[in-house]
N, CA, C and O atoms as a Maestro MAE file, in Angstrom:
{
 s_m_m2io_version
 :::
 2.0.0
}

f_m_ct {
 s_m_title
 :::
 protein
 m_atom[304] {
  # First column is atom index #
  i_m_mmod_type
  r_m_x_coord
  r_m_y_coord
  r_m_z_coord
  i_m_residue_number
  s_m_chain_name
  s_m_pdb_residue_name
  s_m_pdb_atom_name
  i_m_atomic_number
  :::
  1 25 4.991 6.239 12.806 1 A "UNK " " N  " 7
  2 3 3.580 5.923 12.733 1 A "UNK " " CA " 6
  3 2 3.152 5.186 13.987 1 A "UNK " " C  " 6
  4 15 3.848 4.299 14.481 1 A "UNK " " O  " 8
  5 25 1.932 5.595 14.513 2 A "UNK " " N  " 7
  6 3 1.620 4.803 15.682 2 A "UNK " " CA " 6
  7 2 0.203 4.126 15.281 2 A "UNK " " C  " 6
  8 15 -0.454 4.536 14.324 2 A "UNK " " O  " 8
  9 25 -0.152 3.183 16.003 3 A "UNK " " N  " 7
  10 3 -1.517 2.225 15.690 3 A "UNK " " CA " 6
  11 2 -1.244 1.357 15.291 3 A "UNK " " C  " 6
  12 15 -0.074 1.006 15.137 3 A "UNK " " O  " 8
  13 25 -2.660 0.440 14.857 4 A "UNK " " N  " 7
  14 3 -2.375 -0.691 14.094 4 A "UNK " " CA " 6
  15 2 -3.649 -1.061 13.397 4 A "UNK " " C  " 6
  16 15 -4.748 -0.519 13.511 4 A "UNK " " O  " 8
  17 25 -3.224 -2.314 12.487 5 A "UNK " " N  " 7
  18 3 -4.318 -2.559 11.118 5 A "UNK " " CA " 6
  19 2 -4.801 -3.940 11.501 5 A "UNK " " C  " 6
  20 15 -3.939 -4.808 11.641 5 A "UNK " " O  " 8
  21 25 -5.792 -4.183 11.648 6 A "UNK " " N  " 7
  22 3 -6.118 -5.170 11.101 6 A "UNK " " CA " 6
  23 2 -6.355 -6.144 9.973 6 A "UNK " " C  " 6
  24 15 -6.828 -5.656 8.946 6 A "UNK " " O  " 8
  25 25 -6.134 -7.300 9.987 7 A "UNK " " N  " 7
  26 3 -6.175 -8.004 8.612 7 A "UNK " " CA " 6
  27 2 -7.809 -9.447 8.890 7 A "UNK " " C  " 6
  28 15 -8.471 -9.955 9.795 7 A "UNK " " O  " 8
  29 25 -7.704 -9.464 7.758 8 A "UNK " " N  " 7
  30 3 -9.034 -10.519 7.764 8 A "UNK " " CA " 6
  31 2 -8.783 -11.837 7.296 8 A "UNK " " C  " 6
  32 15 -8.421 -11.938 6.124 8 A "UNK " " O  " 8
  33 25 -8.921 -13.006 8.073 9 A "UNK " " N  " 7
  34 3 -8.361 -14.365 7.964 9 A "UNK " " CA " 6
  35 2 -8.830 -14.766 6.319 9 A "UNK " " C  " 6
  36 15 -8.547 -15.891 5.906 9 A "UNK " " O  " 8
  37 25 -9.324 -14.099 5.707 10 A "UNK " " N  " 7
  38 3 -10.120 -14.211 4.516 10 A "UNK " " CA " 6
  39 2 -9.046 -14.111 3.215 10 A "UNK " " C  " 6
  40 15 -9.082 -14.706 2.138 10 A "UNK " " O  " 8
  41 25 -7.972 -13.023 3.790 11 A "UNK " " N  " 7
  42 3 -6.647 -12.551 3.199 11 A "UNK " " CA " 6
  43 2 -6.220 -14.260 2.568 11 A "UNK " " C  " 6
  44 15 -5.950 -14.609 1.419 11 A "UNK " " O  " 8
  45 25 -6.259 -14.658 3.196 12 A "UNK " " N  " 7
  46 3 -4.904 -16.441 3.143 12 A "UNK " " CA " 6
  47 2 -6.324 -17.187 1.728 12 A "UNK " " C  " 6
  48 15 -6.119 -18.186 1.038 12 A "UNK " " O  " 8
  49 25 -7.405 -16.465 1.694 13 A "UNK " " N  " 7
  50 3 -8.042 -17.518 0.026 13 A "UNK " " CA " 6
  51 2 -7.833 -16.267 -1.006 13 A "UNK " " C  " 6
  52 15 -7.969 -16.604 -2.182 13 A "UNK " " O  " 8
  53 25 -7.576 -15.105 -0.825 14 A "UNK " " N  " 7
  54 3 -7.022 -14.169 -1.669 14 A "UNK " " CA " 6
  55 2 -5.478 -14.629 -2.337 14 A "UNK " " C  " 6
  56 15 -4.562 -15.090 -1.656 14 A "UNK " " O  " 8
  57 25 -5.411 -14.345 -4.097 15 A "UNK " " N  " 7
  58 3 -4.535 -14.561 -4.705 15 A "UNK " " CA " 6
  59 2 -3.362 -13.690 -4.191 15 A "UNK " " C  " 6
  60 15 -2.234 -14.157 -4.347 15 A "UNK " " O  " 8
  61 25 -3.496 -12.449 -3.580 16 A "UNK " " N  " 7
  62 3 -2.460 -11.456 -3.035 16 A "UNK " " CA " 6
  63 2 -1.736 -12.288 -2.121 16 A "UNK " " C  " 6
  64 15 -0.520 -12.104 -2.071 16 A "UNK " " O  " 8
  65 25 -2.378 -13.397 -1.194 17 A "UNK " " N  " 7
  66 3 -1.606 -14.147 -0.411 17 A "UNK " " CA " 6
  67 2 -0.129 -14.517 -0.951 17 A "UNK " " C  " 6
  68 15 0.972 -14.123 -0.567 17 A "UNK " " O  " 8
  69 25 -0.564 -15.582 -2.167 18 A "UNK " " N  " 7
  70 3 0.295 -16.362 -2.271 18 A "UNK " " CA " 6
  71 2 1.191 -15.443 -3.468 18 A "UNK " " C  " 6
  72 15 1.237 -16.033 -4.548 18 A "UNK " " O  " 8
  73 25 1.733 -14.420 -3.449 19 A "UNK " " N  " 7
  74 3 2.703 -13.838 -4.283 19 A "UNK " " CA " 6
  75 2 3.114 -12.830 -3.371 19 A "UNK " " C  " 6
  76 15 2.388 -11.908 -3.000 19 A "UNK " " O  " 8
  77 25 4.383 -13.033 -2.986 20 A "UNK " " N  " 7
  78 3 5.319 -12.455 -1.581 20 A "UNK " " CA " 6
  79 2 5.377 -11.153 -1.494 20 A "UNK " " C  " 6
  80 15 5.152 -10.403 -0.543 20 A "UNK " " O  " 8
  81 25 5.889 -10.834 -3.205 21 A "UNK " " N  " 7
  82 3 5.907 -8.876 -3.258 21 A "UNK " " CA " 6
  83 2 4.580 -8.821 -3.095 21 A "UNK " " C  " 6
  84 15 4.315 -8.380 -1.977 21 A "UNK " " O  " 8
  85 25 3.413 -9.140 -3.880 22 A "UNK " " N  " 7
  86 3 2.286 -8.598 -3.914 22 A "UNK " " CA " 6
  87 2 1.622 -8.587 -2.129 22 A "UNK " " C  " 6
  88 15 0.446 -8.265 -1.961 22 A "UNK " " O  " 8
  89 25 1.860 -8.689 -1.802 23 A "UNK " " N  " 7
  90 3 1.234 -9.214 -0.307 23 A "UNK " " CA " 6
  91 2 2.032 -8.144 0.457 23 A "UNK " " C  " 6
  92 15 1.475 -7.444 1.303 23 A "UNK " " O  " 8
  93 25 3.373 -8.013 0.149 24 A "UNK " " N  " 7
  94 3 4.021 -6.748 0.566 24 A "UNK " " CA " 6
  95 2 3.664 -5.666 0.295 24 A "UNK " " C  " 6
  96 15 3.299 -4.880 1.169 24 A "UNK " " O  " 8
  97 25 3.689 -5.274 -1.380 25 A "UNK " " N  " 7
  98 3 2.856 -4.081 -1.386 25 A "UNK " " CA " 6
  99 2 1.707 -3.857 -1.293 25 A "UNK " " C  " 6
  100 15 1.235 -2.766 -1.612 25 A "UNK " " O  " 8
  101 25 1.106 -4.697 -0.902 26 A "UNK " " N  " 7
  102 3 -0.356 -4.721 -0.218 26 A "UNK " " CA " 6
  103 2 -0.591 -4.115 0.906 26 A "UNK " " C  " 6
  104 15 -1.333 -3.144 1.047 26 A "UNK " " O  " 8
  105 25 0.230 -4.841 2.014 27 A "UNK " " N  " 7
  106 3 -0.106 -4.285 3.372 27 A "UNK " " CA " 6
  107 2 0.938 -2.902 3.363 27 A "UNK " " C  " 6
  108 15 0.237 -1.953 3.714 27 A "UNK " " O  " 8
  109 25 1.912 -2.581 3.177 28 A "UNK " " N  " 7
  110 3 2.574 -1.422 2.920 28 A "UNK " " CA " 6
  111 2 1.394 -0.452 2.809 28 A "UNK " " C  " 6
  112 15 1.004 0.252 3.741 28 A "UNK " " O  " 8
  113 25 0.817 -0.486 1.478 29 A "UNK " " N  " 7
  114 3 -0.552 0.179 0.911 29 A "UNK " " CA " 6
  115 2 -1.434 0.553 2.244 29 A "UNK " " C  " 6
  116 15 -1.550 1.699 2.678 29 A "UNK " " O  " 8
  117 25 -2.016 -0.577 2.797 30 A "UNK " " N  " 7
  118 3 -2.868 -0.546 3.862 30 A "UNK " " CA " 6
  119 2 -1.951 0.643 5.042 30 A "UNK " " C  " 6
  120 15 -2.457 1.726 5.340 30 A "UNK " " O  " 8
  121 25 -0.905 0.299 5.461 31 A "UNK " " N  " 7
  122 3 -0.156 0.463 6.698 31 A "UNK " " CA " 6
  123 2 0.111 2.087 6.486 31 A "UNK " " C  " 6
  124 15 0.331 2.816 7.453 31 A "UNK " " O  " 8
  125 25 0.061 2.676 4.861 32 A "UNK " " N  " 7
  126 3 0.602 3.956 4.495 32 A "UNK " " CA " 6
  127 2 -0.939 4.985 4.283 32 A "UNK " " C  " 6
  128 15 -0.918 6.213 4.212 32 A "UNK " " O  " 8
  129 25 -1.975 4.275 4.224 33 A "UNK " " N  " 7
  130 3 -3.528 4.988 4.013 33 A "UNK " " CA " 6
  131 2 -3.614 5.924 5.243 33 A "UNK " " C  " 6
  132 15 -3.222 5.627 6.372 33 A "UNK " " O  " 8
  133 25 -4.195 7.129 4.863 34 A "UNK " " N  " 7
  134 3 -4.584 7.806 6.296 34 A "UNK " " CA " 6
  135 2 -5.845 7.469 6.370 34 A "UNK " " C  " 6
  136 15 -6.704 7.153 5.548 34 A "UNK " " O  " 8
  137 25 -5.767 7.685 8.315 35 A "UNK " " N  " 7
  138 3 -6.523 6.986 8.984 35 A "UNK " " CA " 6
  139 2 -8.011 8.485 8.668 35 A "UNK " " C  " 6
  140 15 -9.165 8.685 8.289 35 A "UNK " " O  " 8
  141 25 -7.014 8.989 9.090 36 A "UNK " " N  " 7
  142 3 -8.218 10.387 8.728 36 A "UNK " " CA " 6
  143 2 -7.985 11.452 7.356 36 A "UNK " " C  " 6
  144 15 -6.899 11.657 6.815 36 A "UNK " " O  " 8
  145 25 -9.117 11.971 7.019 37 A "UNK " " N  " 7
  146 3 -9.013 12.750 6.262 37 A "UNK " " CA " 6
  147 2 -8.075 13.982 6.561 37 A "UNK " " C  " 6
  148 15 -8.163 14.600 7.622 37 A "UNK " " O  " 8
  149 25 -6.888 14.411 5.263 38 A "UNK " " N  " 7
  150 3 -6.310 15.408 5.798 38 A "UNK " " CA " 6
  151 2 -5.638 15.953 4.125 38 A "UNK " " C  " 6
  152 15 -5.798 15.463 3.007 38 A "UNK " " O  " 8
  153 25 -4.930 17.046 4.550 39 A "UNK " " N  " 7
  154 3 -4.672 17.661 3.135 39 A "UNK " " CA " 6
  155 2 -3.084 17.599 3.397 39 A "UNK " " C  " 6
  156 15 -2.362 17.675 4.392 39 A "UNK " " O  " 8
  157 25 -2.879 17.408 1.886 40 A "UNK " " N  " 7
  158 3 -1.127 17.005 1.497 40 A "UNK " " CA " 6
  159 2 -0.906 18.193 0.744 40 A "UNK " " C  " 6
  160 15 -1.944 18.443 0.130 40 A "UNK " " O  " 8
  161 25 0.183 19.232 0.461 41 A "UNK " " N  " 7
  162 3 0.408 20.159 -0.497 41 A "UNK " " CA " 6
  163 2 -0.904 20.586 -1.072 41 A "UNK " " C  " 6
  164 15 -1.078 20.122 -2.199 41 A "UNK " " O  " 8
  165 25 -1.905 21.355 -0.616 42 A "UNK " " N  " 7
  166 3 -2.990 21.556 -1.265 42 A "UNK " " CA " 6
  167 2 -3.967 20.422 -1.846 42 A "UNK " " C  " 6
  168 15 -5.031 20.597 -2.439 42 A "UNK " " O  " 8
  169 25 -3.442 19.423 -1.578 43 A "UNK " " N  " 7
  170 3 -4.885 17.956 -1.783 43 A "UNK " " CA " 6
  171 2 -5.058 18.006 -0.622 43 A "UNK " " C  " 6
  172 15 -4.376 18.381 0.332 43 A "UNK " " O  " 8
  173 25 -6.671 17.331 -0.827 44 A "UNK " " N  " 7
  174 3 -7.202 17.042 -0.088 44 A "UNK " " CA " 6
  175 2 -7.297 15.029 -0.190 44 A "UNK " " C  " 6
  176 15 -7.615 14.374 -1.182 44 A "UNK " " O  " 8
  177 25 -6.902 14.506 1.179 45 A "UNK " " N  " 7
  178 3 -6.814 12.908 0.867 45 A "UNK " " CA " 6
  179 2 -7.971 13.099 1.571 45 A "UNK " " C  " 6
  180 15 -8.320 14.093 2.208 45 A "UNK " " O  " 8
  181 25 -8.694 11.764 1.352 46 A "UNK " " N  " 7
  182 3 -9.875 11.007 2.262 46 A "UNK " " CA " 6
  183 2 -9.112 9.876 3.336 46 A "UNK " " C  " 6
  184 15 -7.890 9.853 3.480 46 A "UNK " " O  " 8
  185 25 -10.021 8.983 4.030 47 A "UNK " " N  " 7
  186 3 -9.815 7.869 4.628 47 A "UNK " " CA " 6
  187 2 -9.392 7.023 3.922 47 A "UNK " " C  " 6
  188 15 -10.104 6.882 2.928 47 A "UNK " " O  " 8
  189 25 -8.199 6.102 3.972 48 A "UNK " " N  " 7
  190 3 -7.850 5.400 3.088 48 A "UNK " " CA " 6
  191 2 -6.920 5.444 1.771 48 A "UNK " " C  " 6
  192 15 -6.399 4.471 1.227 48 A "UNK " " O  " 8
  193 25 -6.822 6.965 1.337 49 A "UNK " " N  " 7
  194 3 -5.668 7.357 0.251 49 A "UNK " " CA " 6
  195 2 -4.907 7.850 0.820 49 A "UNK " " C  " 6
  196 15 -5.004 8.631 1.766 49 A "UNK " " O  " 8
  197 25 -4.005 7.427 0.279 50 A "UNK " " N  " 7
  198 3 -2.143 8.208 0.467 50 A "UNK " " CA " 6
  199 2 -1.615 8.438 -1.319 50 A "UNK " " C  " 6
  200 15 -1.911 7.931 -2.401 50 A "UNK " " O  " 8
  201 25 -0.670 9.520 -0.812 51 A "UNK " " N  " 7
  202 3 0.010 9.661 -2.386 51 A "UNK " " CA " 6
  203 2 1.571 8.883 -2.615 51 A "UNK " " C  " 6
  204 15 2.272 8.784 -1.608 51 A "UNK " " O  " 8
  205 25 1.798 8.652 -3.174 52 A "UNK " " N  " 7
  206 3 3.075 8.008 -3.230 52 A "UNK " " CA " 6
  207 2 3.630 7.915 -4.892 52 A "UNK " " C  " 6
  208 15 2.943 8.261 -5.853 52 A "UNK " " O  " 8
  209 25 4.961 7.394 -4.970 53 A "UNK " " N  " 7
  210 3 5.212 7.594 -6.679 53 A "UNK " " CA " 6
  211 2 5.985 6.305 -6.756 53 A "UNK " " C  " 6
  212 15 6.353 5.969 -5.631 53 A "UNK " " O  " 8
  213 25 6.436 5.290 -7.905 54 A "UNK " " N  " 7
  214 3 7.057 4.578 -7.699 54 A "UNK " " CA " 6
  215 2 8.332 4.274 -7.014 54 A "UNK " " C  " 6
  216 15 8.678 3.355 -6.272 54 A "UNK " " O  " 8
  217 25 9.014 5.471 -7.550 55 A "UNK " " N  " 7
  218 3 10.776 5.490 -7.075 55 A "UNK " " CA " 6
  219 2 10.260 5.307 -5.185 55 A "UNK " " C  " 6
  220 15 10.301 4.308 -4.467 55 A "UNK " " O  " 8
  221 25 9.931 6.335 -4.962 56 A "UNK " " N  " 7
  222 3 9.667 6.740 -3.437 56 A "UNK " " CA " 6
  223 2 9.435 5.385 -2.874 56 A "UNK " " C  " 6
  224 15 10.322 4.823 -2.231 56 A "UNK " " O  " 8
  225 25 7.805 4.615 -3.180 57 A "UNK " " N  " 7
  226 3 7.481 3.180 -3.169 57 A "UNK " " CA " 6
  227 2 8.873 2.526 -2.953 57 A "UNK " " C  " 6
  228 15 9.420 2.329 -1.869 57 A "UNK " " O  " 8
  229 25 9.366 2.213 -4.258 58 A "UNK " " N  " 7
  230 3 9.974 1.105 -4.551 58 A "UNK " " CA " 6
  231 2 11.880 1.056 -3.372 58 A "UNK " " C  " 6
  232 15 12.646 0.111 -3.181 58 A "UNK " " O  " 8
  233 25 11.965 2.908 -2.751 59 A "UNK " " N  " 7
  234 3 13.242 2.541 -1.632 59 A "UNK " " CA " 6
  235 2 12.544 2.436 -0.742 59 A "UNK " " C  " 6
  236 15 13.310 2.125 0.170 59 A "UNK " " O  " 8
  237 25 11.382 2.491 -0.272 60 A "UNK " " N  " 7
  238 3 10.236 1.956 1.162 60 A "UNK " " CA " 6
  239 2 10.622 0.580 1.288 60 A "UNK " " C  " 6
  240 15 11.128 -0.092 2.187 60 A "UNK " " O  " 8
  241 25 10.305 0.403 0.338 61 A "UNK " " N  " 7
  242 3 9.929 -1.156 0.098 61 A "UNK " " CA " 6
  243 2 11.150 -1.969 -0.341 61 A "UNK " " C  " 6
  244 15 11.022 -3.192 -0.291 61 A "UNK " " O  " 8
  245 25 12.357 -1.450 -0.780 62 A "UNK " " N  " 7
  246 3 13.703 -2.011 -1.107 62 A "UNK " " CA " 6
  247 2 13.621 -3.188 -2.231 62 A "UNK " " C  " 6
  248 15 14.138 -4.290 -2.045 62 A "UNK " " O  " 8
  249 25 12.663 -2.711 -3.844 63 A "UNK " " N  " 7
  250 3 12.164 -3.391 -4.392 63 A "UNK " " CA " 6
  251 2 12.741 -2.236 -5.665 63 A "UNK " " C  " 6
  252 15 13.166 -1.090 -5.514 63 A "UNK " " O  " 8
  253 25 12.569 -3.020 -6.890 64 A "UNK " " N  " 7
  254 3 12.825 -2.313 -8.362 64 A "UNK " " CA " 6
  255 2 11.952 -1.256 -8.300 64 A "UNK " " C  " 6
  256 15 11.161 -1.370 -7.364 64 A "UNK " " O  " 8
  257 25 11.806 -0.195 -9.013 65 A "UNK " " N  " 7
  258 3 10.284 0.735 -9.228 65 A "UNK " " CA " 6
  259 2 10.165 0.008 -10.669 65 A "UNK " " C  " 6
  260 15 9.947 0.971 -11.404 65 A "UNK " " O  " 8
  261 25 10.179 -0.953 -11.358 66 A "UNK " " N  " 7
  262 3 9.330 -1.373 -12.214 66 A "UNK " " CA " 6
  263 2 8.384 -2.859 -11.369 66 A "UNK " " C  " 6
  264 15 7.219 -3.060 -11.710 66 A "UNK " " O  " 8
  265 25 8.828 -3.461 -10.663 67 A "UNK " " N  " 7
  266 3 8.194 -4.108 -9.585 67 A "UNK " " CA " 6
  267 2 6.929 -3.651 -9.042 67 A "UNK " " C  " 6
  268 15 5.813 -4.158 -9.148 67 A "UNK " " O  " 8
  269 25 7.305 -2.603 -8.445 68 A "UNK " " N  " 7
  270 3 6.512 -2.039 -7.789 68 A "UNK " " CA " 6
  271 2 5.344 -1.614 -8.671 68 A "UNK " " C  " 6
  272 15 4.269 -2.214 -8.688 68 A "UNK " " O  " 8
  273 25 5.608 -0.612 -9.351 69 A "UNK " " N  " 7
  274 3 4.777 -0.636 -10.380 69 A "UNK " " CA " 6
  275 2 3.790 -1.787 -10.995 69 A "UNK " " C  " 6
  276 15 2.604 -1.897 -11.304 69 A "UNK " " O  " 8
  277 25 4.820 -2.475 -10.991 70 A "UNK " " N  " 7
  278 3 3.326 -3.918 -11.870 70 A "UNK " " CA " 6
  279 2 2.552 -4.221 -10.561 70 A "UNK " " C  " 6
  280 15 1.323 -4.148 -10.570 70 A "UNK " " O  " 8
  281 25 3.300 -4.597 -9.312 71 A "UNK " " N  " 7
  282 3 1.989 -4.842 -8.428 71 A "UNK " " CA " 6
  283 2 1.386 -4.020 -7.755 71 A "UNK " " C  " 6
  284 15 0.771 -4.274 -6.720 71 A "UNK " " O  " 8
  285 25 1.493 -3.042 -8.233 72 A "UNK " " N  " 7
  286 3 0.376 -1.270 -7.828 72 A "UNK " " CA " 6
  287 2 -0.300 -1.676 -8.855 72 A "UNK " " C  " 6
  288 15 -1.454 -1.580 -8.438 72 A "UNK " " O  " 8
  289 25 -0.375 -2.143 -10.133 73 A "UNK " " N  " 7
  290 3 -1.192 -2.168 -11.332 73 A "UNK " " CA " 6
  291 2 -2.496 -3.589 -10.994 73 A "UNK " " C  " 6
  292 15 -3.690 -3.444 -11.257 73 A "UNK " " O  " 8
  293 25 -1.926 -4.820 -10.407 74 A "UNK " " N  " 7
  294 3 -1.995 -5.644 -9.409 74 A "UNK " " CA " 6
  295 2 -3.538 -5.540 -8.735 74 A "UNK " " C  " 6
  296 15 -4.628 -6.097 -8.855 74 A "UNK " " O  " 8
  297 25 -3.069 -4.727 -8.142 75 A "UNK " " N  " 7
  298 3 -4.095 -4.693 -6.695 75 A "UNK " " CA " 6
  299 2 -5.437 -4.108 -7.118 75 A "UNK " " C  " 6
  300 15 -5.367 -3.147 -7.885 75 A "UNK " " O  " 8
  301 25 -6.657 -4.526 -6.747 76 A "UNK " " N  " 7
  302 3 -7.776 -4.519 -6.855 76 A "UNK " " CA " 6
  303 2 -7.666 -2.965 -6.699 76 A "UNK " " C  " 6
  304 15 -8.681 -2.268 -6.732 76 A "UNK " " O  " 8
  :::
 }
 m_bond[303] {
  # First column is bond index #
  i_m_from
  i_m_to
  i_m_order
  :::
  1 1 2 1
  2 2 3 1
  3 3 4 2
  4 3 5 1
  5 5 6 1
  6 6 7 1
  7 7 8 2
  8 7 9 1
  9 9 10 1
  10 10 11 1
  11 11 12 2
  12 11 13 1
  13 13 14 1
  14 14 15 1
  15 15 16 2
  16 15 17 1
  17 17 18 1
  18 18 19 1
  19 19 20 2
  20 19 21 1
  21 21 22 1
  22 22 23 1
  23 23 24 2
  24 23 25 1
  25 25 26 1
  26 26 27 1
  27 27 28 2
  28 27 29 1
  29 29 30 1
  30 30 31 1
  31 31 32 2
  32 31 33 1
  33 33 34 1
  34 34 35 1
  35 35 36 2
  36 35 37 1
  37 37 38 1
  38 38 39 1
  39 39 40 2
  40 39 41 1
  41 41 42 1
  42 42 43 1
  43 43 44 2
  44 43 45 1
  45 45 46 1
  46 46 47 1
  47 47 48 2
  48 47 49 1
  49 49 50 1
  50 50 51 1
  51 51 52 2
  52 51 53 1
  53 53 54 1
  54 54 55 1
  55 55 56 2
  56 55 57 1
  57 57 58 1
  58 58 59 1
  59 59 60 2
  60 59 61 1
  61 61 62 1
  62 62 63 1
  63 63 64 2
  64 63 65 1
  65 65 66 1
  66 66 67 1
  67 67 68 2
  68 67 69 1
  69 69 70 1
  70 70 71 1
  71 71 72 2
  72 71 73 1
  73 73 74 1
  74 74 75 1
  75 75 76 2
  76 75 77 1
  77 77 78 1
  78 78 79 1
  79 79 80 2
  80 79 81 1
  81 81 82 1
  82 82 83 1
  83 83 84 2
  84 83 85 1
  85 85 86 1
  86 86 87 1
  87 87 88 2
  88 87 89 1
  89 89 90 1
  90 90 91 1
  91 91 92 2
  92 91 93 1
  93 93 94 1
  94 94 95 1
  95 95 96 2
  96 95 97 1
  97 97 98 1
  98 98 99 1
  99 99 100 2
  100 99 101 1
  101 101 102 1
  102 102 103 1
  103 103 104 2
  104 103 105 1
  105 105 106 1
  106 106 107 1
  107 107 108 2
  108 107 109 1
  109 109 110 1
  110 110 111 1
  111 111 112 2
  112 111 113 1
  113 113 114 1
  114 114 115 1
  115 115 116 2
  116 115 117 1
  117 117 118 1
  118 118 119 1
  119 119 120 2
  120 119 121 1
  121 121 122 1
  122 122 123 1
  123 123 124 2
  124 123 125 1
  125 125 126 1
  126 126 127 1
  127 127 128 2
  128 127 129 1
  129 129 130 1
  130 130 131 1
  131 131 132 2
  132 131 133 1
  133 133 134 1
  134 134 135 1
  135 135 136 2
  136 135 137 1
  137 137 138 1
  138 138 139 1
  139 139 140 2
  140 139 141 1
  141 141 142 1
  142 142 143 1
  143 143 144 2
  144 143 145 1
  145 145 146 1
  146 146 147 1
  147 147 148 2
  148 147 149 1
  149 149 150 1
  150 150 151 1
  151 151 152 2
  152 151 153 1
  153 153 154 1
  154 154 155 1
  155 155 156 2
  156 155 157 1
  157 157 158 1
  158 158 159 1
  159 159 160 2
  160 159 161 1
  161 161 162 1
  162 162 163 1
  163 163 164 2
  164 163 165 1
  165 165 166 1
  166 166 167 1
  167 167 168 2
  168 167 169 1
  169 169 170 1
  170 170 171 1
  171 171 172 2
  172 171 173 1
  173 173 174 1
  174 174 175 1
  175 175 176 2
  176 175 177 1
  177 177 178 1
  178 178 179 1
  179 179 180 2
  180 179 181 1
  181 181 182 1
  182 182 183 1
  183 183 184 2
  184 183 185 1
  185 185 186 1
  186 186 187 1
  187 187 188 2
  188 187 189 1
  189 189 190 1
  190 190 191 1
  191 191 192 2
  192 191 193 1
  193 193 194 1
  194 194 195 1
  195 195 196 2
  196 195 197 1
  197 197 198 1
  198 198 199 1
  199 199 200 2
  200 199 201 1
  201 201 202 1
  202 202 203 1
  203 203 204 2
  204 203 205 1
  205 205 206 1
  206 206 207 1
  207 207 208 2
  208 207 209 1
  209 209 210 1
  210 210 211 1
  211 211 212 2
  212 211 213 1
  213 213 214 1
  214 214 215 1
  215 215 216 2
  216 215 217 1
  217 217 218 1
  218 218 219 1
  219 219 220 2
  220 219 221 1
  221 221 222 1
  222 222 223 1
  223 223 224 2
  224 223 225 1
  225 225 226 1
  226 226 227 1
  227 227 228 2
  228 227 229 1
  229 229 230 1
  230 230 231 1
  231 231 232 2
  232 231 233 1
  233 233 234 1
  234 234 235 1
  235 235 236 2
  236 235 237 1
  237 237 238 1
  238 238 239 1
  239 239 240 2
  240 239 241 1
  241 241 242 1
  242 242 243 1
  243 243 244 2
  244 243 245 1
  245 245 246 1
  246 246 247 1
  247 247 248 2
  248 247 249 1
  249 249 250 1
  250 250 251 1
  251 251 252 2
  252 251 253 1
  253 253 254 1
  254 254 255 1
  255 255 256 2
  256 255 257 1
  257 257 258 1
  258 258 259 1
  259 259 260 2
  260 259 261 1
  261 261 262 1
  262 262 263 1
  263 263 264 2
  264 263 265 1
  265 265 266 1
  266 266 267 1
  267 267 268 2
  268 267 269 1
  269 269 270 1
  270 270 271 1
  271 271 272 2
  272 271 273 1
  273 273 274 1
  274 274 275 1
  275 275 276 2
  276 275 277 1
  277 277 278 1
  278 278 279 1
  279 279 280 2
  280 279 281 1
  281 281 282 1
  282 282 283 1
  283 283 284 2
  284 283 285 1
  285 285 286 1
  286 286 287 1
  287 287 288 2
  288 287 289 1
  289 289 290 1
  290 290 291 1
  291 291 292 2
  292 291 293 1
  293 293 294 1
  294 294 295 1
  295 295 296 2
  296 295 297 1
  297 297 298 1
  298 298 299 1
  299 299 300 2
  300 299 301 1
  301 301 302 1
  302 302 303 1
  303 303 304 2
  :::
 }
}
């Protein structure tokens, strides 16, 4: 992957801050969104969605897939 994300100093009064996984699979989330619209196996993603499944998630991220799961459930 090439580029980069910006974050908003606003992040650090957000509750996602202060919970370590959640803040991980947060920016993961962010860092994995396409930048542009494009099609996956016959979907079509927009700006901003990616597809992903827990298991897949959870060896990215070197985390349980029930982990992962609760803070995908988590996030705004």
């Amino acid at each position: 992957m090439k580029g980069w994300i910006k974050l908003h100093r606003k992040l650090i009064d957000n509750g996602v801050f202060y919970d370590a996984e959640l803040l991980k699979v947060f920016v993961w989330c962010i860092l994995k969104a396409n930048r542009i619209p494009k099609e996956v196996n016959g979907t079509k993603l927009s700006t901003g969605q990616f597809i992903t499944g827990r298991l897949s998630a959870s060896e990215e991220l070197h985390m349980r897939p029930t982990t992962v799961y609760d803070r995908l459930q988590r996030l705004p």
